[in-house]
Backbone as CSV, one residue per row, in Angstrom:
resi,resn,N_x,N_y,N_z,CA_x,CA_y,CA_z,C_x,C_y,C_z
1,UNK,-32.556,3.261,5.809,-31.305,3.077,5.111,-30.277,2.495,6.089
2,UNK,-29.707,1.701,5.757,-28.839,0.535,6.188,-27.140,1.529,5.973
3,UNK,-26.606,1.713,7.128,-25.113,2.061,6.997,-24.026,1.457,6.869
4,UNK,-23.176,1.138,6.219,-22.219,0.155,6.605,-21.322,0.091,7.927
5,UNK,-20.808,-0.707,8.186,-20.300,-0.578,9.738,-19.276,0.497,9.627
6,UNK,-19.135,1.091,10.628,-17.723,2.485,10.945,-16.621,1.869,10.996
7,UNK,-15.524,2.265,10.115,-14.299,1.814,10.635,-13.461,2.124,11.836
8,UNK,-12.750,1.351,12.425,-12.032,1.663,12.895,-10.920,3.015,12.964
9,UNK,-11.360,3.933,14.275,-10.219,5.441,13.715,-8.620,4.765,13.566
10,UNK,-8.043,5.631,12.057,-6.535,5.703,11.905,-5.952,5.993,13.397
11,UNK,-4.749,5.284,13.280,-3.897,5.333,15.107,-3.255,7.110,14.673
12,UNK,-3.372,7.524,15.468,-2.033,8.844,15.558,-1.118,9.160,14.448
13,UNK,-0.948,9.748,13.696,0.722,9.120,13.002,1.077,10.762,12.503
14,UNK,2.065,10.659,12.318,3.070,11.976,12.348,2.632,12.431,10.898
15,UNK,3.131,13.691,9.952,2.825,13.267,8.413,3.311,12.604,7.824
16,UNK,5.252,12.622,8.215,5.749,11.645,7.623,5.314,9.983,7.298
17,UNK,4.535,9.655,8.588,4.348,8.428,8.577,2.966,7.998,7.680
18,UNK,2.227,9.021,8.061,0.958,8.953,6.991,1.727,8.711,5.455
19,UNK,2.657,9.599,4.828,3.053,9.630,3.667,3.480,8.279,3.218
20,UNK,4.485,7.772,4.327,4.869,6.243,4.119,3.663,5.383,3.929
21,UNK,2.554,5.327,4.757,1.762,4.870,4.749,1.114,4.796,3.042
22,UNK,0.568,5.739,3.036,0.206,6.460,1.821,0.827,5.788,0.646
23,UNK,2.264,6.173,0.511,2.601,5.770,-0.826,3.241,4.060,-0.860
24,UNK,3.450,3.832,0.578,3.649,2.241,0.417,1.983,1.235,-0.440
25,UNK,0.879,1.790,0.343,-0.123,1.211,-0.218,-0.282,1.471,-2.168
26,UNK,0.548,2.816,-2.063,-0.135,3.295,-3.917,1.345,2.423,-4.278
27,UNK,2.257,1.525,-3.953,3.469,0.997,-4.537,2.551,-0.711,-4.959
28,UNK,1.804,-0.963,-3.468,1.371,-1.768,-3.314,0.428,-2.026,-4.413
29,UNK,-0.788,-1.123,-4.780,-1.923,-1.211,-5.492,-1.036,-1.016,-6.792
30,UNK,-0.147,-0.601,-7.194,0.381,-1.049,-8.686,0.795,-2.465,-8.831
31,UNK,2.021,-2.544,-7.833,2.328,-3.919,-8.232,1.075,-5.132,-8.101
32,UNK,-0.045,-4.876,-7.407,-1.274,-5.392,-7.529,-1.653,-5.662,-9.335
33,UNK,-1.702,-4.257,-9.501,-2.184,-4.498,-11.126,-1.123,-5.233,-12.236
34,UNK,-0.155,-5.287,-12.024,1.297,-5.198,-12.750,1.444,-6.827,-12.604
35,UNK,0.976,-7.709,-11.628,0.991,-8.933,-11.458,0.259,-9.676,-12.357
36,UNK,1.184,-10.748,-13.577,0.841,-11.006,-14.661,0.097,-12.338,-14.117
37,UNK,-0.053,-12.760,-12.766,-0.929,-13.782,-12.622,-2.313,-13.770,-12.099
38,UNK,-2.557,-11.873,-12.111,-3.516,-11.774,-12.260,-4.537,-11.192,-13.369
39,UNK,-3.597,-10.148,-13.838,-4.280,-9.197,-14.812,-4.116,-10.062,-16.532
40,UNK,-4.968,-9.029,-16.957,-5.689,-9.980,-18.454,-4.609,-8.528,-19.649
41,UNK,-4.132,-7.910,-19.314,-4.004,-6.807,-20.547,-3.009,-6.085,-20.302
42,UNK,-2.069,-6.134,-21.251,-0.604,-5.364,-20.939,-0.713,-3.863,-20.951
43,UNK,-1.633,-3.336,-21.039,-1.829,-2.189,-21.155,-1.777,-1.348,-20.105
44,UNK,-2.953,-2.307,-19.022,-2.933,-2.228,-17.614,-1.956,-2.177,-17.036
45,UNK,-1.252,-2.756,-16.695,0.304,-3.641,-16.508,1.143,-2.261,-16.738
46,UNK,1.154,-1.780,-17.971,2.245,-1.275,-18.093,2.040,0.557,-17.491
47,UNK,0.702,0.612,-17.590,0.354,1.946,-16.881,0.615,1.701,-15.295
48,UNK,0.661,0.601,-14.818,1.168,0.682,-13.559,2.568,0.575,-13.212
49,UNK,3.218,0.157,-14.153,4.465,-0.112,-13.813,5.132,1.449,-14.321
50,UNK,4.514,2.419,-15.238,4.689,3.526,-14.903,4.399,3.977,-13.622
51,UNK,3.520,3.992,-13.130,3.061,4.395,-12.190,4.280,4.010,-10.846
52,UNK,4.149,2.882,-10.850,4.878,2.499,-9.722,6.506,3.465,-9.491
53,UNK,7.026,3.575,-10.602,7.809,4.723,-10.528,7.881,5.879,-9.523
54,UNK,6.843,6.295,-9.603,6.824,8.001,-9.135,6.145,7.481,-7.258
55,UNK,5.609,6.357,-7.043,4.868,5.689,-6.082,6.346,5.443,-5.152
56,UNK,7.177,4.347,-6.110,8.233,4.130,-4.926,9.269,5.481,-4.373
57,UNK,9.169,6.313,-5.456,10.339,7.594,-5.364,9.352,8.380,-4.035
58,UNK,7.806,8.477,-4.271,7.442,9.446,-2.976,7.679,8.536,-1.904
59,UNK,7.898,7.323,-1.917,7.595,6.422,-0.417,9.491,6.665,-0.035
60,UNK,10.144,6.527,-1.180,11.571,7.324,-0.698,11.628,8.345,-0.098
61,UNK,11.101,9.243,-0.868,11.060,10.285,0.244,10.191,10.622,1.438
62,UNK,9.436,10.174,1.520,8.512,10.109,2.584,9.418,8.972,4.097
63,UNK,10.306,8.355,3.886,11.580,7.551,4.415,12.320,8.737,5.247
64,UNK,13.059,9.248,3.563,14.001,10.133,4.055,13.855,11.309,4.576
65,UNK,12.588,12.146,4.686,12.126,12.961,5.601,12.019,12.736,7.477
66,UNK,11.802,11.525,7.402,11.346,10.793,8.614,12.870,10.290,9.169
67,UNK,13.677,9.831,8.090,14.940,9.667,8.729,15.597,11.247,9.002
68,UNK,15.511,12.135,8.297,16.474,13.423,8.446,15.681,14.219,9.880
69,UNK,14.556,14.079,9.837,13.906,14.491,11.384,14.047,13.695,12.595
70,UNK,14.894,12.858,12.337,15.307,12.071,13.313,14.103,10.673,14.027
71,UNK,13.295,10.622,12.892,12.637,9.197,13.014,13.110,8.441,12.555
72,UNK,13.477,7.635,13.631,14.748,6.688,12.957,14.047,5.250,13.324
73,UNK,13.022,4.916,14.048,12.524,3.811,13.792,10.984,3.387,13.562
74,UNK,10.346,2.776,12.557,9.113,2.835,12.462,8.524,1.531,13.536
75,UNK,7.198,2.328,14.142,6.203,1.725,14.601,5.559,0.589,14.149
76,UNK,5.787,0.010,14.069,5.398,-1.530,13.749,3.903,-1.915,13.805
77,UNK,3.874,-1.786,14.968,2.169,-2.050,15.559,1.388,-1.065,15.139
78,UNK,1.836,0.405,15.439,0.810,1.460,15.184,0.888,1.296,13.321
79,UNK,1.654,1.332,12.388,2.085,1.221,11.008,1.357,-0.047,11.043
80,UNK,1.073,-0.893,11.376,0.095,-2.335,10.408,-0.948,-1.905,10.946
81,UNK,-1.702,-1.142,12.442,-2.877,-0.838,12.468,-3.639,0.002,11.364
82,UNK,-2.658,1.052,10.917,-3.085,1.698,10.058,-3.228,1.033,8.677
83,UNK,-2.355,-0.022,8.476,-2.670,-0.126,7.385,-3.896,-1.579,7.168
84,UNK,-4.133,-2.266,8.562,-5.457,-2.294,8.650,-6.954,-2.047,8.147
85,UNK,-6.822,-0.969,8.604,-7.837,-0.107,8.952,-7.937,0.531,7.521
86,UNK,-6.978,0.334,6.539,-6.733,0.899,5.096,-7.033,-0.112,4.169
87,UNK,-7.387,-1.235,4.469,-7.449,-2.756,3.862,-6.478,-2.786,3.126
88,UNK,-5.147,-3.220,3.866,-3.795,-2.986,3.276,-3.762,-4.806,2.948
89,UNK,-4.186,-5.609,3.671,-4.048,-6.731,3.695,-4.954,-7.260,2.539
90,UNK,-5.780,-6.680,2.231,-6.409,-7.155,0.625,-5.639,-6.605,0.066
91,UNK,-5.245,-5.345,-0.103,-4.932,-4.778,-1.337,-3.256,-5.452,-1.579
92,UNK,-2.678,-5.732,-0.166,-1.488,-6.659,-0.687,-1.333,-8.499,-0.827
93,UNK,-2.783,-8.537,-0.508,-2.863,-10.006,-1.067,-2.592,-10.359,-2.351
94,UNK,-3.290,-8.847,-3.321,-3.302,-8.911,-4.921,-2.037,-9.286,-5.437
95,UNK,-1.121,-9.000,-5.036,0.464,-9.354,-5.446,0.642,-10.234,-5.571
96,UNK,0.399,-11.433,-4.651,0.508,-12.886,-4.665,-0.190,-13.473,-5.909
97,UNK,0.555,-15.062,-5.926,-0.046,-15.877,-6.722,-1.353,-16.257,-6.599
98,UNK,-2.135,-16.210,-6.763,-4.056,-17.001,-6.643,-3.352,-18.808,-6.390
99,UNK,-3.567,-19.043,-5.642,-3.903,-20.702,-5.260,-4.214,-21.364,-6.639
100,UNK,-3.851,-22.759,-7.286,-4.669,-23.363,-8.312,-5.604,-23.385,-8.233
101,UNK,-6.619,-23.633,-9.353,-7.646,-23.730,-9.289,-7.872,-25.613,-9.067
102,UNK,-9.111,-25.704,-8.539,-8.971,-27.294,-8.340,-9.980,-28.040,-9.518
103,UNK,-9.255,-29.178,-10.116,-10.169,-29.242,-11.678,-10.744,-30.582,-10.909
């Protein structure tokens, strides 16, 4: 049996920052679905754009925890490793427009 390759370990991160992490990607993977230049069915669409609701309010607070504990600036490098390593970069490609197609 064939394994798939190991990922890369998550960098360090505080909880707060996991949480940011966390709910920036679940803000991300809605507006993924919610993008009418990709999806086929308003149905979809609109269960995410519920969704996205309660997604951006935890990534608020997951902010303002980190600001009231006195993290007052995010990690840049260590925050895109993680989200790396999370296939943050597919999952926020989905947002974008798709390229034309070439006829």
């Amino acid at each position: 049996m064939v394994l798939p390759p190991e990922l890369p370990p998550l960098p360090a991160l505080t909880r707060a920052e996991s949480e940011v992490i966390d709910s920036y990607l679940q803000v991300v993977d809605q507006l993924g679905r919610i993008n009418p230049a990709r999806g086929s069915h308003t149905y979809g669409a609109l269960r995410a754009a519920q969704a996205l609701v309660s997604g951006a309010t935890a990534l608020r607070d997951a902010l303002t925890v980190m600001h009231t504990r006195g993290e007052n600036e995010l990690h840049a490098t260590t925050l895109a490793r993680a989200l790396r390593v999370l296939d943050g970069a597919r999952r926020a490609s989905l947002i974008s427009i798709p390229p034309e197609e070439a006829s």
